[in-house]
C-alpha positions in Angstrom: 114.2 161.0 208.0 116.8 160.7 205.2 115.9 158.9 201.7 117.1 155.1 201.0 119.7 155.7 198.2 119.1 153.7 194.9 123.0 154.1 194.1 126.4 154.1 195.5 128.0 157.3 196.4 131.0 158.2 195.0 130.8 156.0 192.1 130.6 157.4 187.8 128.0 155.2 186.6 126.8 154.8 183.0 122.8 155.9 183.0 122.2 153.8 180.4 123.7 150.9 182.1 121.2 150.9 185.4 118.2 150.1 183.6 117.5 147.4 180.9 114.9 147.0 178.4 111.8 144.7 178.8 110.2 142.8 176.1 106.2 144.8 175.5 107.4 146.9 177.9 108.3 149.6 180.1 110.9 149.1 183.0 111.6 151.9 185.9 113.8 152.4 188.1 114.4 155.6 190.5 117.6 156.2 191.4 117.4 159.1 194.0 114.9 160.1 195.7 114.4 163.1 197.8 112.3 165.8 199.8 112.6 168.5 196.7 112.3 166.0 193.5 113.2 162.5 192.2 114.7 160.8 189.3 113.8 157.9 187.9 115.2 156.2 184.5 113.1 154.5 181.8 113.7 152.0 179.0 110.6 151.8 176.1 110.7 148.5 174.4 109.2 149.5 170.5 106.0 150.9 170.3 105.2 152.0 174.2 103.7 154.8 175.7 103.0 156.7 179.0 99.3 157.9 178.0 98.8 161.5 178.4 98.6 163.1 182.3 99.3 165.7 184.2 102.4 166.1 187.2 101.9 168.6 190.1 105.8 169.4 189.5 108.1 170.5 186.5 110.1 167.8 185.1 112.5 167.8 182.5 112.7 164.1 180.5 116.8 164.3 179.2 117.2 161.0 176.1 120.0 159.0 176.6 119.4 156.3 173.9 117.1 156.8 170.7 114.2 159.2 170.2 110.5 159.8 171.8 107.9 161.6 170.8 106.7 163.7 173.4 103.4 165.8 173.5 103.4 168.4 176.0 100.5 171.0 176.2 99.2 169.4 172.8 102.6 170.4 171.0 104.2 167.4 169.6 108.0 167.7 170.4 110.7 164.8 168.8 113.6 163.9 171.6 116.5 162.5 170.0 119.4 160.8 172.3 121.2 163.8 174.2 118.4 166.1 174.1 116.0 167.3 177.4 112.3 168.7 177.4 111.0 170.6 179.8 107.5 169.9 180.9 105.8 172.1 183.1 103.8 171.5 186.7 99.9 170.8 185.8 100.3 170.0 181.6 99.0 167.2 180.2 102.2 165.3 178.7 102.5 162.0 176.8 105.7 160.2 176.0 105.6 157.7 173.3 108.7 155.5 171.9 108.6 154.6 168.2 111.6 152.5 168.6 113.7 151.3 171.6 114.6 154.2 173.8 116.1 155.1 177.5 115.2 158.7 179.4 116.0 160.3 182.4 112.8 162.2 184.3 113.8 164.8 186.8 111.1 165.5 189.0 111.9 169.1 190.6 110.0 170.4 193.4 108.7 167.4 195.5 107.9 163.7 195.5 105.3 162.4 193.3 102.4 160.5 194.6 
């Protein structure tokens, strides 16, 4: 069975362009999805936060518009715009956004249930 694409083919597409912000909140949207890994963007209105939890996969989170404060494994690790963090398979991880900010989250090795 082949994956639904949440794109066009072919097409350059600004990142920061596919998602947009909501007000208190946190918007998502995956834009491929397959059998070895997703990726799905995500825009933090001020002040949000993915509590801390675990993923049976690696990810990397890559910032494409302000800065988060990530904690992976208990070390706290800033992520400015154009920077990625690795965050490996079965870690508890937290993202938090002090100000309005957009990420990218790579999940490699499988979908995530």
């Amino acid at each position: 069975m082949t994956a639904k694409p949440n794109i066009p083919a072919a097409e350059a597409l600004e990142l920061t362009t596919l998602i947009s912000y909501t007000e208190k909140g946190i918007a998502s949207r995956v834009i491929a999805r397959t059998p070895g890994g997703n990726v799905t963007l995500f825009a933090f209105d001020v002040g949000e936060e993915l509590n801390e939890h675990t993923a049976p996969f690696d990810a990397l989170v890559v910032v494409l518009e302000g800065t988060l404060k990530l904690t992976v494994g208990g070390t706290p690790v800033r992520a400015d715009s154009g920077s990625v963090v690795r965050m490996p398979a079965n870690v508890p991880h937290a993202v938090e956004s002090p100000g309005r900010s957009k990420m990218m989250l790579i999940m490699l090795g499988g979908r995530r249930t």
